[in-house]
N, C-alpha and C positions, 0 to 999 in steps of 0.2 A: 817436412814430414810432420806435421802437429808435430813438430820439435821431435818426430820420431821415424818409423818407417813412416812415410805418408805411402802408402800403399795404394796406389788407385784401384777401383771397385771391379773396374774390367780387366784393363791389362797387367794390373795387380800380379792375375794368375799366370800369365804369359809373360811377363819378365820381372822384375826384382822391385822393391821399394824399401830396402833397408840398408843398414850400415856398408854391408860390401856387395856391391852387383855383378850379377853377371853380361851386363847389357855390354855392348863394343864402345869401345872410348867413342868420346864427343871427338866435333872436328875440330881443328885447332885454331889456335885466336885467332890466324890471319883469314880464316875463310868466314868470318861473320860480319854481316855487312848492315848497316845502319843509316837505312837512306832517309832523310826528312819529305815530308808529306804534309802535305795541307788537309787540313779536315777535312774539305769536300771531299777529299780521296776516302775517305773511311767507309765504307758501304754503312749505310743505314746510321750514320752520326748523327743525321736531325730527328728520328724518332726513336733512337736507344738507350736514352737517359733516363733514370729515372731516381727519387730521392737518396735512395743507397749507393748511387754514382757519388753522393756526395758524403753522405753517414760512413763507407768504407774508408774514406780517403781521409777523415775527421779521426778513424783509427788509426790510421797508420802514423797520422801528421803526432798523435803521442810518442813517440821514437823520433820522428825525421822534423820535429817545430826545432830544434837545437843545433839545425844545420845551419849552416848558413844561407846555402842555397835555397832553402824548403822555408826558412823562415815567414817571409810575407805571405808566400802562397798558406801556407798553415793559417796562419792569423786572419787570410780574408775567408779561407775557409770556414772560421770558426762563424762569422758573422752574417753567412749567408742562410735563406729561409731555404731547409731542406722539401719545402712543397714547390717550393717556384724552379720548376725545371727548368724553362726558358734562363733564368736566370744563370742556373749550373752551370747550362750549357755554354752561356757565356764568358763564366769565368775559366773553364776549361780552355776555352780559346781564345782568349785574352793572357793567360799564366801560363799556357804551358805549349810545346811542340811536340808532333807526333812523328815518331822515327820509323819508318816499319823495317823490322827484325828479318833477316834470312841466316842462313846457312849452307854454306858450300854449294853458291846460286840457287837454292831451293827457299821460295818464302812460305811455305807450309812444310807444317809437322802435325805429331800426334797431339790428341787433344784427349785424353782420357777424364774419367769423373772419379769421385771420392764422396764421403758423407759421415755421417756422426750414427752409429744404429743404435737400437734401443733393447736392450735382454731383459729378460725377469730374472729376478734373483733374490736373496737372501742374506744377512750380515749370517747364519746360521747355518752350516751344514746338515743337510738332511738327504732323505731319499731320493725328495723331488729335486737337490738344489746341491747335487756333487761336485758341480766343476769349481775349482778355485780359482780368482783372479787373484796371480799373487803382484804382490812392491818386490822391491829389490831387495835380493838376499845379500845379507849379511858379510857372505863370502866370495860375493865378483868384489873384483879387484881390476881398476882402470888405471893404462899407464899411454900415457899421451907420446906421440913419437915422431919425430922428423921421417922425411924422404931419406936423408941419411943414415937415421939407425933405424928403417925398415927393411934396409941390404944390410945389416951388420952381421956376422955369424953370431955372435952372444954379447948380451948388453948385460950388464951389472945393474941392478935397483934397490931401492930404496923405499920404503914409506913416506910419505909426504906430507899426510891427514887425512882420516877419515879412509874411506875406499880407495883414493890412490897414491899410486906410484910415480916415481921421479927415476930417468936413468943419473947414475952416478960416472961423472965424465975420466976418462980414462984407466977405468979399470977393466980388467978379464976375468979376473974370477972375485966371490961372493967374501967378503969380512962377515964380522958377526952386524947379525940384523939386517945381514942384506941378502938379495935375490938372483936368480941369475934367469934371465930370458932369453930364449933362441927363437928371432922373430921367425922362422921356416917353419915352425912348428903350429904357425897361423896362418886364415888365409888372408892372405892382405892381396891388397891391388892397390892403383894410385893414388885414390882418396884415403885410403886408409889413414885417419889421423888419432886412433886410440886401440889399444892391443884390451878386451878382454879375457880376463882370466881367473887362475883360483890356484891358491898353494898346493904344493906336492911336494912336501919337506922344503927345501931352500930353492926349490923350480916354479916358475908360475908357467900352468899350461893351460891353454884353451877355457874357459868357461863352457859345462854341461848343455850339449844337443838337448833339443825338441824334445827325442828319443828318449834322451838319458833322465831330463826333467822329469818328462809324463813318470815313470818309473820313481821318482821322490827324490834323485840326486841334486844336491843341492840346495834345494827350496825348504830345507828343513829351519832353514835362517831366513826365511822368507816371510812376511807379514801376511795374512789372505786379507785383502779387503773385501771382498765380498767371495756367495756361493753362485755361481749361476745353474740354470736350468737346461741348458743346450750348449753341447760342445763344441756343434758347428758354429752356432752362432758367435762362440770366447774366442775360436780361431779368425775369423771374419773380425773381431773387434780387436786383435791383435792386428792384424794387416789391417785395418784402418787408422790406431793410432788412437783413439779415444772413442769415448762412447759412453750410456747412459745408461743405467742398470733402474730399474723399476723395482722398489721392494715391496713387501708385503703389506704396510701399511697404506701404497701407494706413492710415498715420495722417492725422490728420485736419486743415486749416487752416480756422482760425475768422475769418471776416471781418465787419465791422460796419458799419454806414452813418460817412465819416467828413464828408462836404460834397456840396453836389448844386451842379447848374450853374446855378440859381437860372432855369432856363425853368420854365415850371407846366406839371402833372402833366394828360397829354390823353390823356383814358378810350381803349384800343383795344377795348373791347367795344361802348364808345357808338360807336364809327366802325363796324365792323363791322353794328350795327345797320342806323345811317344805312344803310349801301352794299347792304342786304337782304341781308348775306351769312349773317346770325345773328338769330332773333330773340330777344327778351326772353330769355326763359325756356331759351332755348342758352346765352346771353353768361356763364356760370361760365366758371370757370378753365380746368375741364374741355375744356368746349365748344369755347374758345378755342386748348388746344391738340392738339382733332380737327380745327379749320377749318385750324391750321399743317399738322399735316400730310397732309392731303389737297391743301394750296397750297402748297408749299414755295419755291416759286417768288415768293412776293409777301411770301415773310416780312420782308425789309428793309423794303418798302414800309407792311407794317403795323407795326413796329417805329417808324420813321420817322414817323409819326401822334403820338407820343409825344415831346416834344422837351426833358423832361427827363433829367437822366443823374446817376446816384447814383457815387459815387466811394467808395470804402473804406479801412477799416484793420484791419493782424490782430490777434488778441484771444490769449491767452494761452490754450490751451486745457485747459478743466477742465468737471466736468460736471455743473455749473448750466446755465441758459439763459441766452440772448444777453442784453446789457445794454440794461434798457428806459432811458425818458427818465429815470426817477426816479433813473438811476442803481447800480440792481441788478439781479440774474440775475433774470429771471423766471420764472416756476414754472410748469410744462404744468398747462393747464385751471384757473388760478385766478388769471393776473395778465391784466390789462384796461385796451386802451388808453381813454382818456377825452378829453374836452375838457376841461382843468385850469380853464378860465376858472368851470367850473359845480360838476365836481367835485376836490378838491385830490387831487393826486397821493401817493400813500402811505394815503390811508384806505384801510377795506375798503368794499366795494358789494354789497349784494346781491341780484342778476339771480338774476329771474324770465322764463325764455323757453323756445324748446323746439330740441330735435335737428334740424339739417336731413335730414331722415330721410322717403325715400318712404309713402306710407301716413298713419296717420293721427298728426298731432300727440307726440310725447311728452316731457313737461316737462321741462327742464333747469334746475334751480334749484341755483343753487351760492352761495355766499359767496368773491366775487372782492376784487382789492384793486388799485387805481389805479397802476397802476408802468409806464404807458408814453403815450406820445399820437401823434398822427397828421392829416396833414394834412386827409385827409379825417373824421376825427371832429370833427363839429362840432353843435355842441347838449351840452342838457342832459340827454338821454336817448340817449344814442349809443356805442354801446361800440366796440371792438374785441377778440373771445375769441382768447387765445394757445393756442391747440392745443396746440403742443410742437412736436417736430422728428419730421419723416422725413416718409415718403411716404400713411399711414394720417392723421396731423396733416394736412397738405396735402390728404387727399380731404373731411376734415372742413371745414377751412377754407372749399375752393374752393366749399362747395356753403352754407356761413352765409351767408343773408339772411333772418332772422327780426326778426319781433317778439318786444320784451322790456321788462321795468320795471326799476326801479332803487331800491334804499331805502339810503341814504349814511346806513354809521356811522360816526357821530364821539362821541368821547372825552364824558363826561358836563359838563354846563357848557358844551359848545361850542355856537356856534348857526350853520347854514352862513349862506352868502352868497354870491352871484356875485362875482366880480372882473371888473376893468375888463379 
């Protein structure tokens, strides 16, 4: 998820992309299957390279040059002419093997999009420029927890440093300076790997709803880094995960996903359905904001449906794209958020799908590379496509929900695997 919800731009609305989802578990490690493939199999491998096939990969090889397996390939990377495509292509197939991905005998999955948007705003509150993007308040409190004491009835804590908590092992009930958690009190599911929350005397419960937010709970220890101009748009830029704020002088503040309030992510396109205000086939991005404003009147109420809330921090602005999970910029139209459990973060992938494009079908086949994840990517055939930024990325995005395949290169000698 840009190291947060990565939210995708379509299906975003229709299923989850944050800390806890309400999507159906993935299928289990024995049903994904990893068959080797020869390039020619790849539909349209001799004409879909192009110099970012090799500048993404040049990103990712800063994390994965320290492997050992990725070593050479990094190294010959670095000294290849990112104009000479034939050349690319070459080293591509020469360095590496292509596995193609399925799940539970299915080798297609969804293929949804994402993007970086752009708002107008203000370091200044004003009439035109009410909404706050806030940082992280002061008083979330994160406490990291096994699969074991998310069945526990009550865990005992501690302070740790800074925002969080540490459970303290075999205790029941609180000494001084210490806390007591009853993980039931949260909604967790599998992944669940961190409780947030906020003091209530010697309790920590739940960190403050969407709802509770909007209303000033909590955020009073909150930093605003900027004002925006459009509410719709700070919600969208929440369920994206980062984005670009435009100020008054004209330049530009880059913000990122930095913590969310650990409620789970509740689709407003699947509410919108439920209430027959949208159907299927309306519920894009788009769609979603002709229903705002034709109803402007119920837009907290549909806001409010959603009872997660993304909190941020600013980014140094330069111009690369926003920083995926992997830890670097990502590259318009070639970096791809993944489930890491299926595929590793930093290889390249390459998706076979098509245009969301009226009319009939047309192929989109690129050579993407794993540099981001997201809550709602889940599976082994699952992507999320990075558009890029602005307002043409965002009409792309809002309208991906295709079918696509997937054939995961890795490095020669490597053989994939699921992870736990």
């Amino acid at each position: 998820m840009l190291n947060r919800l990565l939210l995708s731009a379509s299906l975003l609305w229709l299923a989850a992309c944050s800390t806890v989802s309400t999507l159906p578990p993935s299928s289990p490690a024995d049903s994904i299957r990893y068959q080797p493939a020869a390039f020619s199999q790849l539909p349209q491998w001799d004409s879909s390279l192009a110099s970012e096939s090799l500048l993404a990969l040049r990103e990712s090889c800063r994390l994965l040059a320290g492997r050992p397996q990725w070593q050479a390939v990094c190294s010959e990377a670095a000294t290849l002419d990112a104009a000479n495509v034939d050349g690319i292509r070459r080293f591509y197939e020469s360095r590496f093997v292509p596995w193609q991905v399925s799940e539970a005998g299915k080798d297609s999955g969804l293929i949804t999009g994402y993007y970086e948007p752009l708002l107008s705003g203000s370091r200044q509150r004003s009439a035109q420029t009410p909404y706050p993007v806030y940082g992280v308040p002061q008083d979330l409190l994160l406490l990291d927890i096994s699969a074991e004491q998310r069945a526990a009835t009550q865990l005992v804590v501690r302070r740790s440093g800074g925002n969080r908590l540490q459970v303290v092992a075999g205790k029941s009930q609180p000494g001084a300076d210490e806390l007591l958690v009853t993980p039931a009190d949260f909604v967790i599911d599998s992944r669940t790997r961190t409780l947030k929350g906020r003091l209530n005397g010697n309790h920590l419960l739940p960190y403050y709803s969407r709802a509770e937010i909007n209303t000033g709970k909590g955020v009073g220890s909150a930093p605003v880094l900027a004002w925006v101009e459009d509410e719709t748009e700070l919600f969208f830029l929440q369920v994206q995960g980062s984005g670009r704020i435009q100020l008054e002088d004209g330049s530009f503040l880059r913000v990122t996903y930095a913590e969310q309030n650990g409620h789970p992510y509740k689709s407003i396109g699947r509410w919108l359905i439920d209430q027959q205000q949208l159907t299927l086939a309306e519920a894009s991005m788009q769609g979603i904001k002709g229903w705002l404003e034709a109803n402007p009147q119920r837009r907290r109420e549909l806001f409010d449906v959603n009872p997660s809330y993304v909190f941020f921090r600013t980014l140094h602005s330069s111009g690369g794209g926003p920083i995926g999970a992997l830890g670097v910029p990502l590259t318009d139209g070639h970096s791809l958020a993944v489930d890491p459990r299926y595929i590793p973060l930093g290889a390249p992938v390459y998706l076979a799908t098509t245009w969301p494009l009226d009319g009939s079908p047309k192929p989109l086949t690129r050579l993407m590379h794993a540099q981001d994840t997201g809550g709602a990517i889940r599976g082994a055939v699952r992507g999320d496509f990075f558009f890029g930024f602005g307002t043409e990325a965002g009409m792309y995005a809002g309208r991906m929900k295709q079918q696509g395949r997937f054939w995961l290169l890795l490095p020669r000698g490597m053989t994939p695997a699921p992870r736990p």
